[in-house]
C-alpha positions in Angstrom: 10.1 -7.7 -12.6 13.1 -8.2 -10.5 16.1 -9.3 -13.3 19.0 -11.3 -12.8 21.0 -8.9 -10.7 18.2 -7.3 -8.9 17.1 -7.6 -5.5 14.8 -5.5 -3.0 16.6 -3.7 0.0 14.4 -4.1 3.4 15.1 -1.3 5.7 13.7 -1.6 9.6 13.1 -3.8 12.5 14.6 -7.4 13.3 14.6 -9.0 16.4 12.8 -11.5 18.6 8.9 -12.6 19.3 8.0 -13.4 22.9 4.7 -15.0 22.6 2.4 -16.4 25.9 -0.8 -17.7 25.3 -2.7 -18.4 28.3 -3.7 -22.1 29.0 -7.1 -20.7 31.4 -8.5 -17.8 32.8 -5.9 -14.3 33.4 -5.9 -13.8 37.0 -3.9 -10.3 37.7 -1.3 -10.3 40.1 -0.9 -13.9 40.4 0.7 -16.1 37.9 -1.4 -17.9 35.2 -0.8 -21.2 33.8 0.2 -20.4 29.9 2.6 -21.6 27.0 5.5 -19.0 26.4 7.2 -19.5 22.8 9.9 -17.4 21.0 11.0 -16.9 17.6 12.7 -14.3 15.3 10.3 -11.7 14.2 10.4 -8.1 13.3 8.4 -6.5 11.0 10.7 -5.3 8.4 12.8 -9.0 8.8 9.4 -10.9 8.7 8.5 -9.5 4.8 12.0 -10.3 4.0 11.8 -13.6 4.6 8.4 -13.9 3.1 10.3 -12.9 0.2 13.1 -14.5 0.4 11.1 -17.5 1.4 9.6 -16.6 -2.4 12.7 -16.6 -3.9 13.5 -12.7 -4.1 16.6 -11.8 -3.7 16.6 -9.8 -0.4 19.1 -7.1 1.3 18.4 -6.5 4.9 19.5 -3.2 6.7 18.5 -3.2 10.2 20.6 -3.6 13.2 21.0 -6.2 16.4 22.8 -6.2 19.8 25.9 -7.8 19.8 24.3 -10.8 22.1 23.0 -13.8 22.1 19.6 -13.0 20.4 21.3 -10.8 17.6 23.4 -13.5 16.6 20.7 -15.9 16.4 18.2 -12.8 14.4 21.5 -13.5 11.6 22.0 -17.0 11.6 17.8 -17.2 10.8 18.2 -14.2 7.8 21.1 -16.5 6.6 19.5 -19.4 6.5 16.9 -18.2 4.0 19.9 -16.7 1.7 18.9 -13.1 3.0 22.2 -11.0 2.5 23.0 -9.4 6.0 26.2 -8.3 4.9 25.2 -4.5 5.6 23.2 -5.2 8.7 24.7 -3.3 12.2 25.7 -5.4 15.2 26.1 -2.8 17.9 28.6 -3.3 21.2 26.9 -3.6 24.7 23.0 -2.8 23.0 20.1 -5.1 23.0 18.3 -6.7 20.5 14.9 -5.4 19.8 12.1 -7.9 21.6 8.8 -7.6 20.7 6.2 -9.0 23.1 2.7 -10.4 22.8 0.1 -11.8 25.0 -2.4 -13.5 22.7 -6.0 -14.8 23.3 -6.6 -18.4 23.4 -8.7 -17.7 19.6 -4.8 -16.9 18.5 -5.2 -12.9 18.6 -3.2 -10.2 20.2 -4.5 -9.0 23.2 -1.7 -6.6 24.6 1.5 -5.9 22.8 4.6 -4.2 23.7 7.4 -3.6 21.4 11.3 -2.6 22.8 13.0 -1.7 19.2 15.1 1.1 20.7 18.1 -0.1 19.1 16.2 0.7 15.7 17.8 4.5 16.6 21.3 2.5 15.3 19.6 2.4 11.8 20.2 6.5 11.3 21.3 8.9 8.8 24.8 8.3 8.5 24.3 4.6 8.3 21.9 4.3 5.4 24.2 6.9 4.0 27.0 4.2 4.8 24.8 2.4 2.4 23.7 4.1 -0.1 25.1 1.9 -2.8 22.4 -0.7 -1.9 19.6 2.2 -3.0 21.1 2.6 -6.4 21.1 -0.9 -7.5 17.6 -1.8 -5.5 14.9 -2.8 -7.7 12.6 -2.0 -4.9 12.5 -0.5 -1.1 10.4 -2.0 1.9 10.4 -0.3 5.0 9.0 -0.2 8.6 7.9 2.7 10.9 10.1 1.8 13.3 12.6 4.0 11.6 13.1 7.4 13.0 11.9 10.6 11.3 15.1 11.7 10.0 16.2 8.3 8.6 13.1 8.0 6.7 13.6 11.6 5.4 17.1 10.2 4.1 15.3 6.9 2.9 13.1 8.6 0.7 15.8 11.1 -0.9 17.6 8.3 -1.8 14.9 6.6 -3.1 14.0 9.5 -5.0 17.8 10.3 -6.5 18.1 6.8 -7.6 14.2 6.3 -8.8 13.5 3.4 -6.6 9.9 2.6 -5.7 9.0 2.4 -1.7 6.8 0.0 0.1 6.0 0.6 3.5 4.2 -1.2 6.8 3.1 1.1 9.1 3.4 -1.1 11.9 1.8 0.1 14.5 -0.4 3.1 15.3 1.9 4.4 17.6 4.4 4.7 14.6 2.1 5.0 11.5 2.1 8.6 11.8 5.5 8.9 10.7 4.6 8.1 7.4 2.4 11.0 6.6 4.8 13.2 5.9 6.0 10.8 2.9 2.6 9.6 1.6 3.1 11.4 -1.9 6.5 9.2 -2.5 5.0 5.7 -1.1 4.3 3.4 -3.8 2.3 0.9 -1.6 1.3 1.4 1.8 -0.7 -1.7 4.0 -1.9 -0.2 7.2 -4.1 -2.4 9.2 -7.8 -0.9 10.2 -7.0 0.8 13.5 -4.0 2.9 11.6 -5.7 4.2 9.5 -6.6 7.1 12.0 -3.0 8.2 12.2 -2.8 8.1 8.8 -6.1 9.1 6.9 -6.6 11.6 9.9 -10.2 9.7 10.3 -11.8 10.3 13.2 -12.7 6.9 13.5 -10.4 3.9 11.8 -11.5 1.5 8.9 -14.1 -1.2 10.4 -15.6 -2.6 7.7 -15.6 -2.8 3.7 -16.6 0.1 2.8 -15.4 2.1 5.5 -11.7 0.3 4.7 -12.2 1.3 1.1 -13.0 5.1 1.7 -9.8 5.0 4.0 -7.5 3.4 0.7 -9.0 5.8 -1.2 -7.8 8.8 0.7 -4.0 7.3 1.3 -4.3 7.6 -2.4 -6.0 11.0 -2.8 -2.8 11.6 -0.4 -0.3 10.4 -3.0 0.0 6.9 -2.3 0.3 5.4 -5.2 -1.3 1.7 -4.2 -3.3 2.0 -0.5 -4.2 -1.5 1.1 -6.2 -1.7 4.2 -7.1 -4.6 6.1 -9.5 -5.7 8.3 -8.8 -8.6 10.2 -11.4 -11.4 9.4 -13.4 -9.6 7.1 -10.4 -9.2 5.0 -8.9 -6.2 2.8 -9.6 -3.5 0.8 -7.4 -1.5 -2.1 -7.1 1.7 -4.2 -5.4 3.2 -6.9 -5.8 5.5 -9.4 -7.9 3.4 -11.5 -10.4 2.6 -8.8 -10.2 -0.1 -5.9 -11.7 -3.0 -4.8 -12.2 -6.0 -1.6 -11.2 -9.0 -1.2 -12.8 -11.5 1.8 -10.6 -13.3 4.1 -10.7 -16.6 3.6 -12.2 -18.5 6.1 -9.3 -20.5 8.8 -8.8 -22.1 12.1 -6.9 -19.1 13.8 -3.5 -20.9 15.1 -1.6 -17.5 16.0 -2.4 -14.1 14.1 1.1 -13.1 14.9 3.2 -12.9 11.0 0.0 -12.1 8.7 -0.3 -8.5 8.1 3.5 -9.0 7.5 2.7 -12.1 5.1 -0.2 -9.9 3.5 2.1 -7.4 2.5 4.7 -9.6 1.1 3.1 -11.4 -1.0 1.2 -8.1 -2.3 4.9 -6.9 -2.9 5.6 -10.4 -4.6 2.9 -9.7 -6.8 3.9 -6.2 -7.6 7.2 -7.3 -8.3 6.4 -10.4 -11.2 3.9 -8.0 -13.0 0.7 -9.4 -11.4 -2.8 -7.5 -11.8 -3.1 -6.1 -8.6 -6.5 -7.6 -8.2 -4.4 -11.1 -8.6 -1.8 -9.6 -5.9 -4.2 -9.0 -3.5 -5.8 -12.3 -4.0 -2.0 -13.4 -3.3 -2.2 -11.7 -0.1 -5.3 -12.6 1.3 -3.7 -16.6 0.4 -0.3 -16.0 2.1 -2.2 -14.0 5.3 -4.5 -17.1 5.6 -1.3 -19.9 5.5 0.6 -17.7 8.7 -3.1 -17.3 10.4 -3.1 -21.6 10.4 0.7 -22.0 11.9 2.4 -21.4 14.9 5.3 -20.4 13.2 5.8 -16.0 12.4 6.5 -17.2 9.2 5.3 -20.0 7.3 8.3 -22.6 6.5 6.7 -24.2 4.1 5.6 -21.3 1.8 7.1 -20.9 -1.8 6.3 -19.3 -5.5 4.0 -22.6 -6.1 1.8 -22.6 -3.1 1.2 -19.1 -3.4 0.2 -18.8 -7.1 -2.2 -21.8 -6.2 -4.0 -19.2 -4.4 -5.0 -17.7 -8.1 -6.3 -21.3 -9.4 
């Protein structure tokens, strides 16, 4: 449990969603008739406003162009009390866009993701920062950090004894996580990165298939392995056994936000002494609010509404 001066330290990716959800048929080459919506997102700065959002105290490392979007990625942390006090505004670079066509059922259908400014977020900055790791009661990252400055996360992590959460985020990126699997405290990969990650030949699809996967992140090191899968919902191992919990059953607004809102509220749980069955009952709850708004992350969400999900 998080005390009075505690907080958790969120290391990765912040930036903008682009969002366009066609209205009819995709014809290519031509334009289609669609609805195009933005809003702050980022992997990393989604769970930290989940968790701010749950009242955790939350300390954001991450960094944003100097522009118009960047300024707007701080004013949205700030708003939700998240201390971007550490975070890098870099001169004449971008911030990071990700991009999503989604199906009219409210699912991704092709995603792109431009977070090269995430190469700002290097060595010599978390070093910069290495105060934060000493007094963190826990660390969440994202893939999108480079191999070397997750190399430097986790020795700091491991000098000061801090715990390490971590969203793979995409298979393109999972794999840099292997080589730290042994120090990960939690690890949520979603069914198709499991393959980078377990080395499958073929990724989680199913229950049991998710479980065998959540069982092998642990054989691996990890020390709590989540893996979902989508509408059937998630599996979970640890070194007392595992177990599956269903989805629950939802109108599908936008999928955009839950794997990040899974996740949190997992960590949430983790962090106020939960069961871990009960945490991932809390995560299946929070994934189910996003999955029902437009929003990346649900405005309305707080401690109540999500322990209601236990009841």
């Amino acid at each position: 449990m998080i005390d009075d001066n505690g907080y958790v330290l969120v290391i990765g990716s912040a930036g903008i969603d682009v969002k366009g959800t066609p209205l009819g048929e995709v014809a290519h080459g031509v334009a289609s008739d669609g609805r195009i919506r933005n809003s702050v997102g980022g992997v990393a700065r989604n769970i930290a406003e989940m968790l701010a959002r749950l009242e955790i105290p939350i300390v954001l490392l991450s960094a944003v162009g100097d522009d118009d979007e960047g300024e707007r990625v701080i004013e949205a942390c700030e708003a939700v009390d998240i201390d971007c006090d550490s975070l890098l505004v870099v001169e004449d670079a971008r911030t990071g866009t990700n991009f999503a066509l989604m199906s009219p059922s409210g699912q991704v259908d092709i995603a792109l993701i431009d977070m090269e400014i995430m190469q700002e977020v290097d060595t010599e900055y978390l070093l910069e920062n290495e105060d934060l790791f000493e007094d963190a009661a826990m660390i969440v990252i994202d893939a999108t950090l480079s191999p070397a400055s997750l190399k430097t996360v986790f020795e700091l992590a491991k000098k000061y004894n801090v715990r390490v959460c971590a969203d793979p985020t995409t298979p393109s990126l999972a794999g840099r996580l292997c080589e730290f699997m042994s120090q990960l405290y939690l690890v949520v990969p979603n069914a198709a990165e499991t393959t980078v990650l377990c080395g499958l030949q073929d990724p989680a699809r199913d229950r049991d298939t998710a479980i065998a996967a959540a069982r092998k992140l642990v054989s691996m090191g990890a020390k709590i392995a989540v893996v979902t899968v989508g509408e059937q919902g998630l599996s979970y191992a640890d070194s007392s056994g595992g177990g599956f919990v269903k989805a629950k059953k939802v109108h599908v607004v936008d999928a955009t936000g839950a794997g990040d809102a899974l996740g949190a509220a997992i960590i949430f749980g983790i962090l106020n002494d939960i069961a871990i069955d009960d945490a991932m009952t809390l995560g299946v709850g929070a994934a189910a609010i996003t999955l029902q708004t437009p929003d990346t992350v649900p405005t309305d969400l707080n401690p109540e509404t999500l322990y209601d999900m236990l009841s």
